[in-house]
C-alpha positions in Angstrom: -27.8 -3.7 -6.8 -29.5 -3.3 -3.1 -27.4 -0.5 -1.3 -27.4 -0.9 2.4 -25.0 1.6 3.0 -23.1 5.0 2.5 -19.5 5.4 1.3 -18.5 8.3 4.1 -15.8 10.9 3.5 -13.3 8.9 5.1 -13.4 6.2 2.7 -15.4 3.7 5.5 -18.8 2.3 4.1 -21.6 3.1 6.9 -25.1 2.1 7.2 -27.2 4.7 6.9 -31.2 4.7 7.4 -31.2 6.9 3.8 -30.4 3.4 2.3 -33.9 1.7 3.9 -35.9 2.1 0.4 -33.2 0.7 -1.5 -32.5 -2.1 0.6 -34.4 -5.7 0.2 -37.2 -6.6 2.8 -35.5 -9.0 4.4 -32.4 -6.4 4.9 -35.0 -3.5 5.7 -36.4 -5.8 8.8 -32.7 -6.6 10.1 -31.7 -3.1 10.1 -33.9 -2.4 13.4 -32.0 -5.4 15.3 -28.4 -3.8 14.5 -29.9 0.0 15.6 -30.9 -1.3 18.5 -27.5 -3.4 19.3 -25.8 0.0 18.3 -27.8 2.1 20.2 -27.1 0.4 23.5 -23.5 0.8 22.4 -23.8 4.7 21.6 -25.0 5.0 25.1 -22.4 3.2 26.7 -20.0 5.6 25.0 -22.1 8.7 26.3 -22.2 7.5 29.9 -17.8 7.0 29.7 -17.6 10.3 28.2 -16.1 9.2 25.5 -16.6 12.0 23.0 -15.8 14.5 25.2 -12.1 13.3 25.1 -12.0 13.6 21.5 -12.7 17.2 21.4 -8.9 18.2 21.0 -8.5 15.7 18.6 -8.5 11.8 16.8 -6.9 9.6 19.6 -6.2 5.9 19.9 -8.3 3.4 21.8 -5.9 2.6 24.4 -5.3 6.5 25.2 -9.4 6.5 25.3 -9.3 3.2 27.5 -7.3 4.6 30.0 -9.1 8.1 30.5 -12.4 6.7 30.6 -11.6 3.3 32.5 -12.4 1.1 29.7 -10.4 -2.3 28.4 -9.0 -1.1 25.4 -10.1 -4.1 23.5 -13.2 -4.1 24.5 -13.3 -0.1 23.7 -12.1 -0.5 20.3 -14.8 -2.6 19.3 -17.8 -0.5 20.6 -16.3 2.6 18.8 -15.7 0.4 15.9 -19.7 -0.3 15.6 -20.7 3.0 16.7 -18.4 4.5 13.3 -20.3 1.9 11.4 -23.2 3.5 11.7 -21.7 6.9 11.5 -21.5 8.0 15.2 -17.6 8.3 15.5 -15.1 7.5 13.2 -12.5 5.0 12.7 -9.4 6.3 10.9 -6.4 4.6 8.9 -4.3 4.6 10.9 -6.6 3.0 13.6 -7.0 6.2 15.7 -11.1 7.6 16.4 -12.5 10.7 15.9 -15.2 13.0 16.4 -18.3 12.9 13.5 -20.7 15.4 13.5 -23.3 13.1 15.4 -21.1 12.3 18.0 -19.9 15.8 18.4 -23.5 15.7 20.0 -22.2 13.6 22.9 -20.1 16.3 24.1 -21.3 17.6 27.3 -19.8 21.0 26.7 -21.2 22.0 23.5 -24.6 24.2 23.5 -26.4 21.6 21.4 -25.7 18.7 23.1 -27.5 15.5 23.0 -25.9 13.7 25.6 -29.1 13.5 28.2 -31.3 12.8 25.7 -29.1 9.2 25.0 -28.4 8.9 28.4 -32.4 8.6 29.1 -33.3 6.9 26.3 -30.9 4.3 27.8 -31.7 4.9 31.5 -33.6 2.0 33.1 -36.6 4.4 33.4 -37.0 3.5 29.6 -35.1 1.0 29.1 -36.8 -1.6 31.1 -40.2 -1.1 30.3 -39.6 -2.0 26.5 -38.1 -5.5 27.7 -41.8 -6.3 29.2 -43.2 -5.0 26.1 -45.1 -8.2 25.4 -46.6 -7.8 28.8 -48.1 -4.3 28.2 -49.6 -5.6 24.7 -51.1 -8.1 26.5 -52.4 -6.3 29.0 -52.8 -2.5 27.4 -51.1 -1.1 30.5 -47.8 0.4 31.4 -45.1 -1.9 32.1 -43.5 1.0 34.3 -45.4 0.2 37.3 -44.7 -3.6 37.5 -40.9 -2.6 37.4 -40.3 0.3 39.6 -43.8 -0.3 41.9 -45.3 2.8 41.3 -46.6 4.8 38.6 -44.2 6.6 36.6 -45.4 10.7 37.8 -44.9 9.1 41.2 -41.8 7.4 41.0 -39.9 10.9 40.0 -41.7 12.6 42.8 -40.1 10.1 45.2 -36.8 9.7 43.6 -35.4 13.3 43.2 -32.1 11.7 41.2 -34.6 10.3 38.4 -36.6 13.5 38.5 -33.5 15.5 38.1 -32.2 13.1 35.0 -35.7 13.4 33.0 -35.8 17.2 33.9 -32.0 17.7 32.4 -33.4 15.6 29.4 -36.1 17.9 28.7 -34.5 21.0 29.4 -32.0 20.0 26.7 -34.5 18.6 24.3 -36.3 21.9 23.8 -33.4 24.6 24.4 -32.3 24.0 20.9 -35.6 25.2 19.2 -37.3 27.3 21.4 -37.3 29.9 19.2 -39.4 28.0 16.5 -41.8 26.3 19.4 -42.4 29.9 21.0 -43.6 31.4 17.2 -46.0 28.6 17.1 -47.7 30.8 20.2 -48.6 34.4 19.9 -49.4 36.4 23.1 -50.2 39.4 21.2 -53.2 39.9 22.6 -52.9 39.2 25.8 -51.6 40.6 29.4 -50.9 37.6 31.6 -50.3 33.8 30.7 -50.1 31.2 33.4 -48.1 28.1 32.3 -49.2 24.2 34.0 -46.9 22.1 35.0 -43.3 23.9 33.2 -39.8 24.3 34.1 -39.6 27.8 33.7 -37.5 28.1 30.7 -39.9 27.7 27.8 -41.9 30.4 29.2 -38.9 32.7 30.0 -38.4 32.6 26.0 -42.1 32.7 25.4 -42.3 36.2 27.7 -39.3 37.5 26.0 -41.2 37.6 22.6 -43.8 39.3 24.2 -42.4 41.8 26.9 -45.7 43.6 27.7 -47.0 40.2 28.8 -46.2 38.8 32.2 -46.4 35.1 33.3 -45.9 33.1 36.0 -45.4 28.7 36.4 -47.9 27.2 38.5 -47.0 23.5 39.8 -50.4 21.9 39.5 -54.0 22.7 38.5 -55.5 23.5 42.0 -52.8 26.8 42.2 -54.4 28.0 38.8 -55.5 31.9 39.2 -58.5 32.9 37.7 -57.7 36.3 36.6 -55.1 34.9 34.2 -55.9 35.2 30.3 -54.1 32.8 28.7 -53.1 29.4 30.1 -50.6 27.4 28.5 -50.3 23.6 28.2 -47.0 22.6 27.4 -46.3 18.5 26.8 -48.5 17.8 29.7 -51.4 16.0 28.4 -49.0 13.2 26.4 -48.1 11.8 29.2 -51.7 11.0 30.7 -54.9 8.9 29.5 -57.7 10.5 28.5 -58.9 9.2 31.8 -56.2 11.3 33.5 -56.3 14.6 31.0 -59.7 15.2 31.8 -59.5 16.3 35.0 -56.5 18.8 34.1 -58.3 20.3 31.4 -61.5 20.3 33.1 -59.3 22.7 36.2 -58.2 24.6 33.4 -61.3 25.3 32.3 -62.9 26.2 35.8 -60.4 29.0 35.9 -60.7 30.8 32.7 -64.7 30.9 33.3 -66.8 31.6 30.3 -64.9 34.4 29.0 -64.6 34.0 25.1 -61.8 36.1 25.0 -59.7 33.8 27.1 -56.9 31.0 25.5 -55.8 27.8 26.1 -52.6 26.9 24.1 -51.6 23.5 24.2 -48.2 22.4 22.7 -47.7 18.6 21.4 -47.2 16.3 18.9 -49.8 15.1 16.8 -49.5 11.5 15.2 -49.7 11.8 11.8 -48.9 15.2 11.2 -45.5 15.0 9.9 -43.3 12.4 8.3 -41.4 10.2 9.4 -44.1 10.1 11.7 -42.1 10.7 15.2 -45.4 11.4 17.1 -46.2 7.5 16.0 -42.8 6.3 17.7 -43.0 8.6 20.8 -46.0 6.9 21.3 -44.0 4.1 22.5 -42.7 5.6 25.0 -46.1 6.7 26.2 -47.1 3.3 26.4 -44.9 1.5 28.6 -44.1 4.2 30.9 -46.3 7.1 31.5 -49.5 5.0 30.2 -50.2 8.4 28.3 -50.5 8.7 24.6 -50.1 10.7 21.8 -52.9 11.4 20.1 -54.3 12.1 16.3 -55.9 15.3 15.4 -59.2 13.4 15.9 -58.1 12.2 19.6 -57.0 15.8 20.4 -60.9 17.4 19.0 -62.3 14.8 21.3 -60.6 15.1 23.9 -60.9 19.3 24.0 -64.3 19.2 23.1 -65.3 16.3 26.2 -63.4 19.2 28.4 -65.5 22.2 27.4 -63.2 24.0 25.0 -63.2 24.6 20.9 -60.8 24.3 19.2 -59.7 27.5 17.3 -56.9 26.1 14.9 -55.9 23.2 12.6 -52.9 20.8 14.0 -50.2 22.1 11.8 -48.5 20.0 9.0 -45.2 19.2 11.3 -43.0 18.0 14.6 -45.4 20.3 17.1 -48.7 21.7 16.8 -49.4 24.7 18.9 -53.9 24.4 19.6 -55.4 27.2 20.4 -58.9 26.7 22.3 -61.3 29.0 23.9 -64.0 27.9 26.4 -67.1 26.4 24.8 -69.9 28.2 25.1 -72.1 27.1 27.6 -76.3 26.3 27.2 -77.0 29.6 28.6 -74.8 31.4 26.3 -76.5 29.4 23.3 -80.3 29.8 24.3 -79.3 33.8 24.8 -77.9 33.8 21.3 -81.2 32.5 20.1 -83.3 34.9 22.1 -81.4 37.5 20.4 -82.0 36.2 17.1 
């Protein structure tokens, strides 16, 4: 028998993508069309507030209706397909409840997910997957057709967007910052400059590392050159190689030839873990930034064109931490062989 779904404490069968290898093709293909119907529902819920009024407690629809100025009807059967696929729960006796995921659409609770599902359905990326077919025709963003202008400069101009992606990635990284700062160590270093951040990743980052000091410039022209470490952190994912080069080529003006100097450059690397989230991110890069995330390969390459090597191995997982050090330049080589 071809299980598509999970029998759930509360006696309710949910689908659940755990059943996916068990399923038949034909069901495997159709699950992606009912996550996508339900995820446009699980954001409607986030943006009412729904889950937050379930924190005391399992209440009815029409109670839920009338605090979040919904038709209770209407209400009942968006929470009804949301608990279908786990997110909320539909009781006996009719009432909803709070699951565990959609406990993550509070907006009180320290690991909230609520921004997150908020963007992902914002029209900043929303939209440019509905003229998907025109950026795989043409290889470019769809971003710019929508909003006319690039995505970097759209947020610089609209500070309400800015301020929605920046809440979104604030939240996305406060609940493991301590495993993405271990990926970096600071040991031997005095002062780290960070590209491009919001302040809080390197706060944690310097907190490991008290003897170091740090500081957040805005863009690569402020870039001291007495600083030596730099830090990269999701910057480059969001830019062409076209674009990156210049950044890291600013970067490495400012660290000089100094082979003691760092460059540490947090992102994902497609391929490195599994499910391969990298792979699906990519997406994102696609149609809105016109970056892209890139394979181990892409990232050698794209170091390497810069003037850096690379000192470490993309690690088997979500983030890889790369470690580079400037190249060294002809006149460093020919020395070496004079020596020799």
């Amino acid at each position: 028998m071809t299980h598509t779904h999970d029998k759930a404490p509360d006696g309710q069968r949910r689908f659940s993508p755990s059943a996916l290898p068990g399923m038949t093709p034909g069901h495997q293909l159709m699950f992606f069309p009912v996550v996508a119907a339900v995820s446009r529902a699980i954001w409607a819920l986030a943006r009412l507030g729904v889950a937050d009024h379930l924190a005391d407690g399992p209440r009815e629809a029409a109670q839920l209706a009338e605090a979040v100025g919904a038709d209770p009807d209407a209400l009942a059967r968006v929470l009804r397909a949301a608990a279908a696929m786990g997110v909320f729960s539909r009781l006996p006796d009719g009432r909803f409840a709070l699951t565990p995921a959609a406990e993550l659409l509070r907006s009180d609770v320290p690991d909230s997910r609520r921004d997150q599902v908020l963007l992902h359905g914002d029209d900043l990326t929303w939209l440019p997957y509905r003229d998907i077919l025109d950026t795989l025709r043409t290889g470019g963003p769809a971003f710019p057709e929508i909003f006319g202008r690039p995505y970097h400069e759209h947020l610089r101009a609209d500070a309400d967007a800015a301020g929605r992606v920046a809440r979104t990635v604030a939240e996305t990284h406060r609940g493991n910052l301590d495993y993405l700062t271990s990926l970096i160590d600071l040991t031997p270093f005095s002062r780290v400059v960070e590209l491009s951040g919001d302040g809080l990743f390197l706060e944690k980052l310097l907190s490991r590392h008290p003897h170091c000091s740090g500081t957040v410039v805005a863009d690569a022209a402020s870039l001291p050159r007495d600083a030596q470490a730099h830090l990269l952190k999701q910057v480059l994912h969001e830019l062409s190689d076209t674009e990156a080069l210049p950044v890291l080529h600013a970067v490495r003006e400012a660290m000089g030839d100094a082979p003691e100097r760092r460059l540490f450059v947090l992102e994902r690397v497609v391929g490195a873990s599994s499910p391969d989230l990298a792979a699906v991110v990519d997406l994102d890069m696609l149609l809105i930034t016109g970056g892209r995330e890139r394979t181990a390969p892409e990232w050698y390459d794209l170091f390497t064109a810069a003037g850096f090597e690379v000192l470490t191995a993309p690690a088997q997982g979500a983030w890889t931490a790369f470690t580079c050090r400037p190249s060294r330049t002809p006149s460093q080589r020919a020395s070496d062989t004079d020596a020799a």
